[in-house]
C-alpha positions as CSV (number, residue, x, y, z in Angstrom):
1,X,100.8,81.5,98.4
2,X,98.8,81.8,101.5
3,X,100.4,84.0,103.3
4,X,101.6,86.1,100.1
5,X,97.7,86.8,99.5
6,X,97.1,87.2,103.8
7,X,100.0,90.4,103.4
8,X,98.2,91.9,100.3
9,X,94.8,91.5,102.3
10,X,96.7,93.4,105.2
11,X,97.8,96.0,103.6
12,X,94.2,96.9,101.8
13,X,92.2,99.6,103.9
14,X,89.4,97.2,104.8
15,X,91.3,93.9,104.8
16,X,89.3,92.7,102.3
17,X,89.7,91.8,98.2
18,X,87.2,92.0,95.9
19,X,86.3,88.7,93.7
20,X,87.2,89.7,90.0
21,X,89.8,89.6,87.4
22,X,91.8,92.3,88.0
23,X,92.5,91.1,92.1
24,X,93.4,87.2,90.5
25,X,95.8,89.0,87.9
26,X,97.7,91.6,90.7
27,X,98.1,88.5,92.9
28,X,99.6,86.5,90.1
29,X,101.9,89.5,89.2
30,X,103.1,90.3,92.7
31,X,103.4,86.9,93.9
32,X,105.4,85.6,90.6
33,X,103.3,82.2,90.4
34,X,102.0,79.7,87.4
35,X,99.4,79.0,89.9
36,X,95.6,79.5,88.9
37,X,94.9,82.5,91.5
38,X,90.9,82.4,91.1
39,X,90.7,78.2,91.3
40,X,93.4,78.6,94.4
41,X,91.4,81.4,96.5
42,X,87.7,79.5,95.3
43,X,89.5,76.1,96.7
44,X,90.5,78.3,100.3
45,X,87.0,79.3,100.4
46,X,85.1,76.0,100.1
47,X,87.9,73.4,100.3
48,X,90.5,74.5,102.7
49,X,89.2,74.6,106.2
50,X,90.9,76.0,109.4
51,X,89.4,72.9,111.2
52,X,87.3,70.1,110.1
53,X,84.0,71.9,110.6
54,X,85.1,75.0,110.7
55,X,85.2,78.0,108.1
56,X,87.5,78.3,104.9
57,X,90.7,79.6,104.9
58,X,89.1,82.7,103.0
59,X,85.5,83.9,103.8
60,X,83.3,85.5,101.0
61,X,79.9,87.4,100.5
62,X,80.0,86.8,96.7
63,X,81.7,90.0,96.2
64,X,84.7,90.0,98.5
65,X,86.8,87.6,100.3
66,X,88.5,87.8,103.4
67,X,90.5,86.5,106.4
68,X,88.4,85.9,109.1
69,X,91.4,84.9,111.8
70,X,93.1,88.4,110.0
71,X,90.2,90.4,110.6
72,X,90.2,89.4,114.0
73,X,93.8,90.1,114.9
74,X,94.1,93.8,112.9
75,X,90.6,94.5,115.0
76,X,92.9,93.9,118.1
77,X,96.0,95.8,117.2
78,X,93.4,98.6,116.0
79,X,92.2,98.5,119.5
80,X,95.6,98.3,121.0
81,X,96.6,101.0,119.0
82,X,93.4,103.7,119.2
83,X,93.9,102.6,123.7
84,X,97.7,103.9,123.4
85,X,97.3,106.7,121.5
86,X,94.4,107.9,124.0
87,X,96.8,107.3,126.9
88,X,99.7,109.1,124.6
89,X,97.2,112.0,124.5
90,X,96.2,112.3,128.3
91,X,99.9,112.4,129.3
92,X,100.6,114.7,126.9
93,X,97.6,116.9,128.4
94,X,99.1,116.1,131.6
95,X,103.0,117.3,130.6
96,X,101.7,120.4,128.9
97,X,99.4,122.0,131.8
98,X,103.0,121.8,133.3
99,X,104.8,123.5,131.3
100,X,102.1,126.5,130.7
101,X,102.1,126.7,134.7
102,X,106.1,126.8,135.0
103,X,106.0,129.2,131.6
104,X,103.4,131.3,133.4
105,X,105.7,131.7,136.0
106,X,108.8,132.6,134.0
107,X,106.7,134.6,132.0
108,X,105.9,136.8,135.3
109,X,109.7,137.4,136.3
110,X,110.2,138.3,132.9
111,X,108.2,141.0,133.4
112,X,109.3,141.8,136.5
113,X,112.8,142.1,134.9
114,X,111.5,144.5,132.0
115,X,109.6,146.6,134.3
116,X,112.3,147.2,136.6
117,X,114.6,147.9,133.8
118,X,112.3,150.3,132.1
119,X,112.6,152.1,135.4
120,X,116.1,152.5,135.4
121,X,116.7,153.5,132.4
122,X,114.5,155.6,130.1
123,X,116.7,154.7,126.9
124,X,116.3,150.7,127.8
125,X,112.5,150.9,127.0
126,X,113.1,152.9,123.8
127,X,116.0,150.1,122.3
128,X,113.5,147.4,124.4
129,X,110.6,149.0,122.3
130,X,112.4,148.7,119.0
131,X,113.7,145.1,119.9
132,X,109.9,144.4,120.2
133,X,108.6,145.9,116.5
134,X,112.0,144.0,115.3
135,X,111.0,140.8,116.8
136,X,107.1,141.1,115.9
137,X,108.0,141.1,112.0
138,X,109.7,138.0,111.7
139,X,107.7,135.3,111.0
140,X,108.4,131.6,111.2
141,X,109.0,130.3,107.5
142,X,109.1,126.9,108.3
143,X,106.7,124.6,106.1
144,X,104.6,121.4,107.3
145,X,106.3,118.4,106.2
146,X,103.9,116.3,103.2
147,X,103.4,113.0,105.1
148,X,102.8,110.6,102.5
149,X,101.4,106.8,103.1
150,X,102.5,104.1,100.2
151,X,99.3,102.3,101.3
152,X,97.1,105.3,100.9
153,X,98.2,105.4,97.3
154,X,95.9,104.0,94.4
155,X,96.8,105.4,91.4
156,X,99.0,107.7,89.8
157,X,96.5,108.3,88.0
158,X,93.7,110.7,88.0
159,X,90.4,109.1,89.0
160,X,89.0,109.4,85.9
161,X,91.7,107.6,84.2
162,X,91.2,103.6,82.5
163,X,93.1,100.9,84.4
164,X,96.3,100.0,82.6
165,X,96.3,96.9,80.7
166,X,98.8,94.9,80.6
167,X,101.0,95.5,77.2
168,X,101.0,91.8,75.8
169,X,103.0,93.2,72.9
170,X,106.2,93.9,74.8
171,X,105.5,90.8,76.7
172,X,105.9,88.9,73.3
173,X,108.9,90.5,72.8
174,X,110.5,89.5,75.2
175,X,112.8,85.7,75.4
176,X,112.9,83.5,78.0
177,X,115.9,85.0,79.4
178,X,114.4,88.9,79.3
179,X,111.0,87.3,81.1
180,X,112.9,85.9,83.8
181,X,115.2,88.9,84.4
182,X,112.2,91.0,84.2
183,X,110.3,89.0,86.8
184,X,113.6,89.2,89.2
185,X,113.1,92.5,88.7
186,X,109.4,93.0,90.0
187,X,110.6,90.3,92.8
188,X,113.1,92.8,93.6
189,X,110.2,95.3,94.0
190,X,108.3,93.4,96.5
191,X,104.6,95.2,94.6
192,X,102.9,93.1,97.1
193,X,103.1,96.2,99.7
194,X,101.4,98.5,97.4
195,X,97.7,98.3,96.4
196,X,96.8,95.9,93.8
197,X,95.9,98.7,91.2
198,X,99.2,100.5,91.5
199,X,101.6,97.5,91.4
200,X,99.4,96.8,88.4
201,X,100.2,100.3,87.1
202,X,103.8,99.6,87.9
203,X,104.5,96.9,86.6
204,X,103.4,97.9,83.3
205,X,105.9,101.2,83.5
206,X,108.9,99.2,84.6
207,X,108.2,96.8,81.9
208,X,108.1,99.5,79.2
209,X,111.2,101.0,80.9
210,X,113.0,97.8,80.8
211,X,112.3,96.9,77.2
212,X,113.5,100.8,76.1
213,X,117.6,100.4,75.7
214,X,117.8,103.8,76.9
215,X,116.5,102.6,80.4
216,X,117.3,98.9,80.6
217,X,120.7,99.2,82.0
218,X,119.7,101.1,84.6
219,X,116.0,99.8,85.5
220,X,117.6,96.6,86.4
221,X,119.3,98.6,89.8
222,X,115.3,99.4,90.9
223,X,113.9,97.7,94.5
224,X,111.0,98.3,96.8
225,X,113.5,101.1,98.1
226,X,114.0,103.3,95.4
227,X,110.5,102.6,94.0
228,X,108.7,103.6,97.2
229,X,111.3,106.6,97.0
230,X,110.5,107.8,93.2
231,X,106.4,107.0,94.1
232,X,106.5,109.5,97.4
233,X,108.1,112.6,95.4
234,X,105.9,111.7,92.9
235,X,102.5,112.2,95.1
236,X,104.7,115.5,96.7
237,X,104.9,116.8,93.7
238,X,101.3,116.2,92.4
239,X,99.9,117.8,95.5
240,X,101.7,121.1,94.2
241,X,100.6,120.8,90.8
242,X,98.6,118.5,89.2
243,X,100.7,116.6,86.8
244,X,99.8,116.6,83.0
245,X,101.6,113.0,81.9
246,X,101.7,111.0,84.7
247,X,103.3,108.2,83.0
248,X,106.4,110.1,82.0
249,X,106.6,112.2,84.9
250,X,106.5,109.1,87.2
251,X,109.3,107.6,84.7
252,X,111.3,110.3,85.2
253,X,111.0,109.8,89.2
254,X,112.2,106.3,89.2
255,X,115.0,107.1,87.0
256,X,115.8,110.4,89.7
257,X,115.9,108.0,92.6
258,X,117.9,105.6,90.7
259,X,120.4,108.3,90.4
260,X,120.5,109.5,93.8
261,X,121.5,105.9,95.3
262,X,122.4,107.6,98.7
263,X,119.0,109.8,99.1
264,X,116.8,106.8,97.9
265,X,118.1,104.3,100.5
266,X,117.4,107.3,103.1
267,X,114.0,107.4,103.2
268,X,111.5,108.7,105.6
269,X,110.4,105.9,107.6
270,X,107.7,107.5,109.2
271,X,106.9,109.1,105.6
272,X,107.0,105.9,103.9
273,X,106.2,103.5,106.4
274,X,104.5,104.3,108.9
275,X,104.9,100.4,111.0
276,X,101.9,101.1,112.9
277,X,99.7,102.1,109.9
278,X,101.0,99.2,107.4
């Protein structure tokens, strides 16, 4: 349970939780656990200590805890990683004043080749010139690729939307055996690598998805794959157009990327997960 919470801490901008309801009730969702989450983090705080006389497991201001031996260590690789790219930088600086001095150059007997043909020929400029006004309409139509960060995602959701809560009705609905399929299901979906609020978010989807006997069949095929897959063309698409019901727009991604098997288990690591970032 530890180290469950320590990887949800890790992959929160700030590496820190708040102390309240909702953060004890993502934890129990994503970790799977009968445990009491706020009596287990309370006892890491005051009980559980790295040495004898040393600090808790967790560290707290009263409004958020934390990892003070995981603050520590991301401060490092942060360091590590801001001293590398520098260095990626200056060599690229260095590689690139290179190239513009041996383009220069080329650039120059180019020239030298054009002039002299110009010279020779009078009708060489004139199909030279049109070559030119050709070339000088085309224009690249290439488009920047939409990078897109599971971590950086909250919500799908716009801001001004009330947190989902959690549909005890379906829950009631469902038997013994449906509750633990369903939970294999989440486990399947490893939500702790997403924030807290959107595993939250979901969770609740996928449960409504799985209790629909339209969906069922095929929900049961979803993992942190092809949920990660359906999530990233869903924030593509909202940065086009803002999207009127998320809920069933959303749906209809998961149920896309369960389709496309092949596409969804090809996804864009440094789209998705970017290792140095997560």
């Amino acid at each position: 349970m530890f180290w469950i919470i320590i990887e949800i801490l890790r992959n929160t901008e700030s590496y820190k939780l708040p102390l309240e309801k909702n953060t004890y009730r993502s934890i129990k969702i994503q970790s799977n656990t009968s445990i009491d989450i706020e009596e287990y983090i309370r006892d890491c705080i005051n009980e559980y200590k790295e040495t004898k006389d040393g600090n808790g497991l967790f560290n707290t201001d009263g409004k958020y805890f934390w990892s003070e031996s995981l603050l520590k260590r991301m401060t490092k690789m942060e360091e590590v990683s801001a001293k590398r790219k520098k260095a990626g930088q200056r060599g690229a600086q260095g590689r690139w004043g290179k190239i513009e001095v041996n383009n220069s150059k080329k650039i120059a007997k180019n020239n030298k080749r054009i002039a002299n043909a110009i010279t020779y020929n009078g009708k060489c400029y004139k199909n030279y010139g049109k070559s030119i006004a050709k070339n000088g309409k085309i224009k690249s139509k290439s488009k920047s690729k939409i990078k897109i960060k599971i971590k950086d995602i909250r919500s799908i959701y716009p801001s001004n939307h009330k947190p989902e809560k959690e549909n005890k009705t379906l829950t009631n609905m469902m038997d013994e055996t449906e509750k633990m399929e369903f939970e294999r299901l989440i486990n399947n979906c490893e939500m702790y690598i997403f924030s807290p609020e959107l595993a939250i978010e979901m969770t609740e989807i996928l449960k409504e998805m799985y209790m629909n006997p339209d969906t069922r069949e095929k929900i049961q095929e979803i993992n942190s794959k092809k949920l990660s897959y359906a999530l990233k063309n869903f924030a593509i698409a909202n940065t086009k157009n803002r999207i009127q019901i998320p809920k069933s727009y959303f749906k209809k991604c998961i149920l896309s990327a369960l389709d496309q098997t092949e596409l969804s288990g090809q996804y864009d690591t440094d789209t998705i997960y970017e290792m140095e970032d997560y």
